[in-house]
Each structure stands twice: as C-alpha cells, then as structure tokens.
C-alpha positions in Angstrom: -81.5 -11.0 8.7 -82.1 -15.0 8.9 -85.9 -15.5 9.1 -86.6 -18.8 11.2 -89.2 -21.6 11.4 -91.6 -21.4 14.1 -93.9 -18.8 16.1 -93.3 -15.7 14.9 -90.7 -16.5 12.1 -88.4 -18.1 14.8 -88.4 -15.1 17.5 -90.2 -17.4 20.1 -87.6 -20.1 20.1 -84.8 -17.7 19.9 -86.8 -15.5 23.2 -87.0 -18.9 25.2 -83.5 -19.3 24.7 -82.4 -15.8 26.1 -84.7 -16.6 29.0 -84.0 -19.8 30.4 -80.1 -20.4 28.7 -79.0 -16.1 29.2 -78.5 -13.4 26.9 -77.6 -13.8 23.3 -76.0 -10.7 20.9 -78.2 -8.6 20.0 -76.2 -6.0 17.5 -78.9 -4.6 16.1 -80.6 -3.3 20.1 -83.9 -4.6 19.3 -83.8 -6.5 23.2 -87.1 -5.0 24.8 -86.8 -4.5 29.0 -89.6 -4.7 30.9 -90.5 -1.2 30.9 -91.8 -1.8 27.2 -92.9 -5.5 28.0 -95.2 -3.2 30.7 -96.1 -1.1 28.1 -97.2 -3.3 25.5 -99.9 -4.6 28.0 -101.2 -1.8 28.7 -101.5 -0.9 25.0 -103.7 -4.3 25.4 -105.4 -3.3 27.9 -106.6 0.0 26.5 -107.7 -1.5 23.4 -110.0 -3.7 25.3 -111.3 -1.1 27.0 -111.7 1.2 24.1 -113.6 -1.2 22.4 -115.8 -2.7 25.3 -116.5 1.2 26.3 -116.8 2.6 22.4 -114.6 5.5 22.6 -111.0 6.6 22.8 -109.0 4.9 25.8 -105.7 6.6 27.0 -103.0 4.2 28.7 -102.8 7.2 31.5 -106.3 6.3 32.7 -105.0 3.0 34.0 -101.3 4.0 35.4 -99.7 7.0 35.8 -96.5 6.6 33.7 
C-alpha cells in the first residue's frame, strides 16, 4: 500500500477527492458509509462524557442503535 504526503499519510486528500470528484476503487473494502461515520461520533461523544462524568459511558445512553 502507497503511503502519501499529507493529513493522515495522504487519506485526507484522497477522501476529498471521493467526495467532491466521485468514487475511486476501493479493492481492499475499507470505504466507511455513514452508518460507521455516525458511529464514530458517538464513540466521541461518549468519551467526552465518560471523562466529564468520571465513569463508564455506553453509546446506547445517547441513541438507541
């Protein structure tokens, strides 16, 4: 796999391209949908709250998935 230049070894410029000029290949399946874009903010979200509340945070106390 090449590595590029750039934010996050080249993914960000390679991400701006599949959003604004359309899909590229992707042979390896690693495209994420929005279902884990959703997900990953919750993780955020969580962890913000488990550290401004000092305990264990579950994702299902701020959706039902």
């Amino acid at each position: 796999m090449t590595v590029g230049c750039g934010g996050h070894w080249g993914s960000d410029q390679r991400m701006q391209g599949m959003i604004f000029r359309g899909p590229l290949p992707d042979p390896l399946g690693q495209t994420a949908g929005s279902r884990a874009g959703a997900l990953s903010i919750m993780i955020g979200i969580a962890a913000r709250c488990s550290i401004e509340q000092q305990r264990p945070f579950m994702i299902e106390e701020l959706v039902k998935i």
